[in-house]
Each structure stands twice: as structure tokens, then as C-alpha cells.
Phi, psi and omega in degrees: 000115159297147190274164167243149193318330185277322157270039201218308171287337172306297171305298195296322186317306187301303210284326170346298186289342206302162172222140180282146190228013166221166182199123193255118198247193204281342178302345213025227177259120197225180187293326133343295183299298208273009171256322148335287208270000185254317192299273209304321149347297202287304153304307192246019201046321196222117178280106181265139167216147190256142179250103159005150159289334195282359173265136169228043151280196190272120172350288192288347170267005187281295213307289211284022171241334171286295188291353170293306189281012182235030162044066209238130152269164157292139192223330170165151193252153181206075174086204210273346181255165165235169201231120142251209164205158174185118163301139184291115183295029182209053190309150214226346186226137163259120183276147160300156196275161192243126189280154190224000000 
């Protein structure tokens, strides 16, 4: 499922208040991170994680290599942090409806 714009600004407003609770260092992404980061998915759904100066891929490719291996969306890369989102298998946040 793609998130939609509207639900992509719904998440960010909430991640807005969010303290980064992962931080992708000079290690980048190693199995350690994606196991960080799928365990707090798994917990609070939607992740703020900050990217280091000493990491030196590219942002947006951090996101999107962190949300393939955690089955993870993107909700926005903004400057050095990214937003993720995974829904709960008790999801705990109602994404606005997507019009059809």
C-alpha cells in the first residue's frame, strides 16, 4: 500500500513533535540499524530517525534502503532526518481514507 499525499501530510504533522529515537552514523546501514529500526516500527509505527554528518550515503538513499528492509513507507526525508511509517499489526494510528 502507497501512502498518499494526504496521508503523507497527516504523518508528518504527527512526526513533526517525534525526537529521533535512531541515528544512522559513520556504520550506515548494517544489520544492527535495520534490526533497530524494525523493532521501533514494530513498536510506535511512525520513526523519526537523524542522519549523521559522518554518514555518507545519500539521505534519500538511507530512507529508502531502511524502508525496503523493514517493509517500512516513507512519510518524508527533510534535511538530515527521515520520517517512517509501518503500520501495527494493531495499528494504533488511523491514516486518513484514501478517495477511490
Amino acid at each position: 500500500m502507497e501512502l498518499t499525499g494526504k496521508q503523507k501530510r497527516f504523518l508528518r504533522g504527527l512526526g513533526h513533535g517525534l525526537k529521533p529515537i535512531i541515528t544512522v552514523g559513520k556504520n550506515e546501514v548494517n544489520a544492527a540499524l535495520v534490526q533497530q529500526t524494525d523493532e521501533a516500527l514494530s513498536t510506535h509505527e511512525l520513526v523519526k530517525i537523524k542522519i549523521l554528518e559522518s554518514c555518507l550515503l545519500d539521505r534519500h538513499g538511507v530512507a529508502d534502503e531502511l524502508a525496503a528492509t523493514c517493509g517500512a513507507q516513507v512519510a518524508q526525508v527533510l534535511g538530515r532526518t527521515i520520517l517512517l511509517y509501518r503500520p501495527a499489526t494493531e495499528p494504533k494510528l488511523e491514516l486518513p481514507k484514501s478517495k477511490k
